[in-house]
C-alpha positions as CSV (number, residue, x, y, z in Angstrom):
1,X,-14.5,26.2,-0.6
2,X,-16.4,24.3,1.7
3,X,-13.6,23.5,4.0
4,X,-12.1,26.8,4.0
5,X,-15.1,27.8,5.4
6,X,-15.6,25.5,8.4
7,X,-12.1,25.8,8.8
8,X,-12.5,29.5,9.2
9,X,-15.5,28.8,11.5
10,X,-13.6,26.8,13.4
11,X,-10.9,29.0,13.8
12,X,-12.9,30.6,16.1
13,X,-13.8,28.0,18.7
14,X,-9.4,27.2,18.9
15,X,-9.3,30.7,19.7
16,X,-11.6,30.8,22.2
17,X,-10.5,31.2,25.4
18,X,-6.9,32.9,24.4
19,X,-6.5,36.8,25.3
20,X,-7.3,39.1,23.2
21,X,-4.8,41.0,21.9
22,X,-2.0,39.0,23.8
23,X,1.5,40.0,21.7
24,X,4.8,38.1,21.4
25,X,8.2,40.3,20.7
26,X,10.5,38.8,18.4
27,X,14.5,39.9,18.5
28,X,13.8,42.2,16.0
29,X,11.4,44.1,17.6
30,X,8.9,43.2,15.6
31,X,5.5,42.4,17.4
32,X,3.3,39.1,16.3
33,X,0.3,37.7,17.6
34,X,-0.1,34.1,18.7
35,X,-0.4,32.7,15.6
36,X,1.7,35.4,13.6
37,X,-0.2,38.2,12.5
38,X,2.4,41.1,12.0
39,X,0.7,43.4,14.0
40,X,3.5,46.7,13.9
41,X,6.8,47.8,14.4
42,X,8.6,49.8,17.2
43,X,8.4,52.6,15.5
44,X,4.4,52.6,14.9
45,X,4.2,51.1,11.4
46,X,1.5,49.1,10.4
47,X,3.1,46.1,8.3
48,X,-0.7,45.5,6.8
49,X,0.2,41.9,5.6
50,X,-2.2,39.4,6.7
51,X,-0.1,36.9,8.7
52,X,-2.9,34.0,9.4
53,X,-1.5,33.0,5.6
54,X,2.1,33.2,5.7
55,X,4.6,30.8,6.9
56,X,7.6,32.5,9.4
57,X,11.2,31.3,9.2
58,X,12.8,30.3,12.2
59,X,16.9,30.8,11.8
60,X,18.1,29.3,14.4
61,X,16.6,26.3,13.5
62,X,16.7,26.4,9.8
63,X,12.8,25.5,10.1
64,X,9.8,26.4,8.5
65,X,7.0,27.8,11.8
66,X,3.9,27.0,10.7
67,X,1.5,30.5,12.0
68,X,-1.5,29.2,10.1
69,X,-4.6,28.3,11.4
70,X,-4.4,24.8,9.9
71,X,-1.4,24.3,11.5
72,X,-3.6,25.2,15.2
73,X,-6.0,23.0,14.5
74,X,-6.1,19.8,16.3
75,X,-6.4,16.6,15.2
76,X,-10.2,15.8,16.7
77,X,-11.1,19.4,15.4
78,X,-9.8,18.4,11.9
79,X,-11.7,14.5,12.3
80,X,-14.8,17.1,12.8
81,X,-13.9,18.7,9.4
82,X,-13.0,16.3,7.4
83,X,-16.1,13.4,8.0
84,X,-18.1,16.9,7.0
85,X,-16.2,17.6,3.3
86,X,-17.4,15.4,0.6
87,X,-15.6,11.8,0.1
88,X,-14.8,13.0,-2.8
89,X,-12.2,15.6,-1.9
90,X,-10.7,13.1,0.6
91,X,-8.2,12.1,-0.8
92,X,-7.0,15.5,-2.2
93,X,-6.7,16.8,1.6
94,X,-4.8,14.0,2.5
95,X,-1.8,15.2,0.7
96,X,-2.2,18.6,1.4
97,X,0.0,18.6,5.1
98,X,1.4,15.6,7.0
99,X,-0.9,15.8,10.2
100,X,-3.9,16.2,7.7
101,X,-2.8,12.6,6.3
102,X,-2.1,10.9,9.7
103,X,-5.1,11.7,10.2
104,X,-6.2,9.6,7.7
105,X,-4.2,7.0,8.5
106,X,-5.8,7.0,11.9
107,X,-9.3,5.2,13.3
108,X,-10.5,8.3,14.8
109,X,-11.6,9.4,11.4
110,X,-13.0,6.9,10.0
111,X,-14.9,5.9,13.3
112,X,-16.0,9.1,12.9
113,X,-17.0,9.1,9.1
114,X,-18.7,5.9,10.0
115,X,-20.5,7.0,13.2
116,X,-21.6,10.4,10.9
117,X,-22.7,8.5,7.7
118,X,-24.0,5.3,8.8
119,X,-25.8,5.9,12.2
120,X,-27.4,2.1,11.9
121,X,-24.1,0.5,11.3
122,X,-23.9,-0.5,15.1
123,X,-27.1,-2.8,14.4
124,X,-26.5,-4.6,11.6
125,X,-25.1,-8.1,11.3
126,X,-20.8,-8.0,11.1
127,X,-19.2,-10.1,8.6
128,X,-17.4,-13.0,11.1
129,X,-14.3,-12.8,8.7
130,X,-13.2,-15.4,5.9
131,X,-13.3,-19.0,6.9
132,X,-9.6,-20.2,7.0
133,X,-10.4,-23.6,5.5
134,X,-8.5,-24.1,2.2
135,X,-6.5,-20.1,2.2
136,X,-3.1,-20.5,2.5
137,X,-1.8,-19.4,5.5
138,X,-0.1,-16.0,4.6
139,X,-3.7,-14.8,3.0
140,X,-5.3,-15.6,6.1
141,X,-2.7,-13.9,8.6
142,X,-2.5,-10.6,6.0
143,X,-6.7,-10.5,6.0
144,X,-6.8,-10.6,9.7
145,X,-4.2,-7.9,10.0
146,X,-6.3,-5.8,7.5
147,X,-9.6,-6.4,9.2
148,X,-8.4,-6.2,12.7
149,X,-5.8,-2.8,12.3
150,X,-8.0,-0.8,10.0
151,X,-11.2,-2.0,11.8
152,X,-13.5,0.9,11.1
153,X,-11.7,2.1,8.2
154,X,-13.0,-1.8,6.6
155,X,-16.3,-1.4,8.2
156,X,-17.0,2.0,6.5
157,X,-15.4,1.1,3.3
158,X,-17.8,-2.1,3.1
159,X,-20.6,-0.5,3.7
160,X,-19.8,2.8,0.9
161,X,-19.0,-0.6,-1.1
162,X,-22.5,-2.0,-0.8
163,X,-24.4,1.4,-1.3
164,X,-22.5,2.6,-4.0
165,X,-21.7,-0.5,-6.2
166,X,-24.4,-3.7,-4.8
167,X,-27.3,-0.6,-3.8
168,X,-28.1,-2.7,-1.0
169,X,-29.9,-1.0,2.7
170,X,-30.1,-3.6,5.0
171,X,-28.7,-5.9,7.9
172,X,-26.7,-7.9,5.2
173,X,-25.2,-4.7,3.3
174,X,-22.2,-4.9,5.6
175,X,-21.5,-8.2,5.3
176,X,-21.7,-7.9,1.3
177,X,-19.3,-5.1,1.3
178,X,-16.6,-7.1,3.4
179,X,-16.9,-10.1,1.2
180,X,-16.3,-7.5,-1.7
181,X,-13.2,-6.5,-0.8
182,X,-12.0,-10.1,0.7
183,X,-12.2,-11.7,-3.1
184,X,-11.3,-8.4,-4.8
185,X,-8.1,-8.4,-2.7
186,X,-7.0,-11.9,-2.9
187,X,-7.1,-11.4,-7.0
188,X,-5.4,-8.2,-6.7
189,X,-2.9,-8.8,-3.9
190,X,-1.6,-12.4,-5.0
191,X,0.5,-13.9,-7.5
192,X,-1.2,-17.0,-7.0
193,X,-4.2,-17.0,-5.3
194,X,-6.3,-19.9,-4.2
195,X,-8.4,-21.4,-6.3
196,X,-12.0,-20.1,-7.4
197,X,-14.3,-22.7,-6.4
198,X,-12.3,-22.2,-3.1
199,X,-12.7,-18.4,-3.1
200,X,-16.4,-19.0,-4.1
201,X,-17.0,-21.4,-1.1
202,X,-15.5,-19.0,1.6
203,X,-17.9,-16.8,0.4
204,X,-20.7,-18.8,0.1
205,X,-19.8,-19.7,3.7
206,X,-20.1,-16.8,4.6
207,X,-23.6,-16.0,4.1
208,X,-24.6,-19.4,5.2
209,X,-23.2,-19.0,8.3
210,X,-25.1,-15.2,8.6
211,X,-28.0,-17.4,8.6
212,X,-28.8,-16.6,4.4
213,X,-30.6,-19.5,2.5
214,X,-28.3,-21.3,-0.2
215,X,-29.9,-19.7,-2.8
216,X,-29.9,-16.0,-1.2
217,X,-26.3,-17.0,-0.6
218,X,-25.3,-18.0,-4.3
219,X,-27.2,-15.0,-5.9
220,X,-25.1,-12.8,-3.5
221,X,-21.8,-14.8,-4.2
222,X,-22.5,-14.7,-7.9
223,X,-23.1,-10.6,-7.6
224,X,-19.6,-10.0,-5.6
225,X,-17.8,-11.6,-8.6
226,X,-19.3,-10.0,-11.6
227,X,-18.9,-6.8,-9.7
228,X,-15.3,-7.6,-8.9
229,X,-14.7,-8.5,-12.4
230,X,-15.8,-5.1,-13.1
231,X,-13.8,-3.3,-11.1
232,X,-10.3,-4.8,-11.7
233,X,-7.4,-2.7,-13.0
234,X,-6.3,-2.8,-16.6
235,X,-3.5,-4.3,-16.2
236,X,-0.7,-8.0,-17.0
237,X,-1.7,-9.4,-13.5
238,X,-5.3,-8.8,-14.0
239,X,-4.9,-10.6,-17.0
240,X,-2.8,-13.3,-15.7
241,X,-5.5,-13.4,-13.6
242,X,-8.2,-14.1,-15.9
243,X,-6.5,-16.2,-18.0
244,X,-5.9,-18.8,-15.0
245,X,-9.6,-18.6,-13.9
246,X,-10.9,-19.3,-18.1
247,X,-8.4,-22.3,-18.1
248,X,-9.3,-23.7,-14.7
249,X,-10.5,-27.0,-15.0
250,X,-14.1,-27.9,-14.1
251,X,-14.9,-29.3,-10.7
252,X,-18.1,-31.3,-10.0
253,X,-19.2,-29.6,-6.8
254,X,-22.8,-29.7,-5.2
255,X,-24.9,-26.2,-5.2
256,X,-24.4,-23.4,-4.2
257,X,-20.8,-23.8,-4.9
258,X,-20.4,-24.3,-8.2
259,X,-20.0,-20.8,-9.9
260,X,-23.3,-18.8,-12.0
261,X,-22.7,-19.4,-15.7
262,X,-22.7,-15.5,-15.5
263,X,-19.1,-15.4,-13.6
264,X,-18.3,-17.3,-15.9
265,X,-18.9,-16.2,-18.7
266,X,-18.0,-12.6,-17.2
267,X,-14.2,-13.7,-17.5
268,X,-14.0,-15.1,-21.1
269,X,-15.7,-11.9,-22.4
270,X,-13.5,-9.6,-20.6
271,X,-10.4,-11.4,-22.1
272,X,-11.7,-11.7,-25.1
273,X,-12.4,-7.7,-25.3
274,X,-10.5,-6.3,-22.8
275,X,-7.2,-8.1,-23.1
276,X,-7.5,-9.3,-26.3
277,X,-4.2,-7.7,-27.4
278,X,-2.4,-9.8,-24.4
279,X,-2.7,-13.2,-26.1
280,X,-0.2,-15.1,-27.5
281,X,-1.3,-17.6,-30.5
282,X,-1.1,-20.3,-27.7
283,X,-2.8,-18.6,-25.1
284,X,-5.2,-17.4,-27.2
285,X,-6.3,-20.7,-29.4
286,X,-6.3,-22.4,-25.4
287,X,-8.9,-20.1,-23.6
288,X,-10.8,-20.3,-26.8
289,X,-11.3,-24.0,-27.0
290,X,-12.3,-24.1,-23.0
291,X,-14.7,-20.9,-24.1
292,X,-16.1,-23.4,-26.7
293,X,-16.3,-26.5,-24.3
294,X,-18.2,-23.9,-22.2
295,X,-20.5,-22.0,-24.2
296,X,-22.4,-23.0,-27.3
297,X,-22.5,-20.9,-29.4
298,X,-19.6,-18.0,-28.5
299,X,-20.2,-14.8,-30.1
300,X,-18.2,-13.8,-32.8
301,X,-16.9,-11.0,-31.4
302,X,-14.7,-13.4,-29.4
303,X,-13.6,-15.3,-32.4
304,X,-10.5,-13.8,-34.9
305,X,-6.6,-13.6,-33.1
């Protein structure tokens, strides 16, 4: 309801400047307005159908003409509409026409959206992007060509990230949100994706290089994990997933890059509740005894195949 009302609204400021009145004959005789009001025929008869709603058939063309006044709209007016309609209903309008989702797939909105919601964002600290050192090549080149091309569509989604799921307000917030979506895609997008303590350290990096303390920096690693943990699909390659990161082998390496006991133990309980049903006897009787090298004692909750 909301956007049918600044739609309507807006109507008004497209129509400015047009002349009132001004007609169009068709080959019938019919007369329309601009934008396909049937006004009345030759004859004097007032049709009375409201055309702003309909949709006119062109014959010649076997197209659909689009007399609407969404279909008027242009696509900066729209951007004005949209960044005003709650996030929610985004991605509902989106599907509604084609122009309404290039829009979407576009900057302008988002830059937008991002100008509109976070006014600060300009003076805050910008994530410098992962730190190539141990990613394989093809997850380097496939994060730069996500950051780079959908610049302010990452920007805003890192920072609704760090609002919404960290609750963070500050030059940082940002910089969290990025590092979010960096380790929640290289999980996600990968069959094999580097290792943890690898994925750990390029985050750590991260902060260290924002000029965070190591211990600032390993709180906020250890954070980002649980909360990408949290937010993975149900699904076999989330799964698979976990199941590599429980049997990973330990590596002796120096603070802060050794993963929180929390992480941790953040995987082994969401196999062993989550995905229980997944196992094998094997797999299961395997991720148990490294749960039990781990963790003394394991709760029984994980125990029973």
């Amino acid at each position: 309801m909301m956007m049918v009302a600044i739609i309507v609204q807006c109507q008004d400021w497209v129509d400015k400047g047009e002349e009132e009145g001004e007609k169009v004959e068709d080959s019938t005789g019919t007369r329309k307005d601009k934008i396909g009001i049937v006004q009345k025929s030759e004859d004097g008869s007032v049709n009375g159908v409201d055309g702003r709603l309909l949709m006119s058939d062109n014959v010649d063309n076997n197209t659909k003409v689009d007399y609407t006044p969404f279909g008027k709209l242009p696509d900066h007016l729209l951007v004005e509409i949209f960044v005003r309609v709650p996030v929610s209903e985004w991605a509902q309008i989106s599907c509604v026409r084609r122009q309404w989702a290039n829009v979407f797939r576009g900057e302008c909105l988002w830059q937008a959206a991002l100008t509109r919601t976070y006014p600060l964002a300009h003076q805050t600290k910008r994530w410098p992007g992962p730190i190539p050192r141990g990613l394989s090549r093809r997850q380097s080149e496939l994060h730069a060509v996500l950051t780079l091309k959908y610049f302010f569509f990452r920007r805003y989604t890192a920072l609704c990230v760090s609002k919404r799921i960290f609750a963070l307000d500050g030059e940082i917030d940002e910089i969290v949100g990025h590092a979010y979506l960096f380790l929640k895609e290289q999980l996600e997008f990968f069959d094999m994706p580097s290792t943890s303590s690898i994925l750990h350290g390029t985050i750590i990096d991260q902060f260290i290089a924002c000029g965070k303390s190591r211990d600032i920096a390993h709180e906020l690693a250890s954070q980002i994990w649980l909360a990408v943990l949290d937010n993975l699909e149900d699904n076999e390659h989330t799964f698979l997933i976990l199941k590599r990161l429980a049997l990973e082998g330990d590596v002796f390496l120096p603070y802060p890059y050794t993963k929180s006991i929390k992480v941790q133990w953040k995987v082994f309980e969401k196999l062993f509740t989550d995905f229980r049903d997944c196992f094998n006897r094997v797999d299961y009787y395997d991720v148990l005894g490294c749960a039990k090298n781990k963790f003394e004692p394991i709760p029984s909750a994980w125990l029973g195949y």
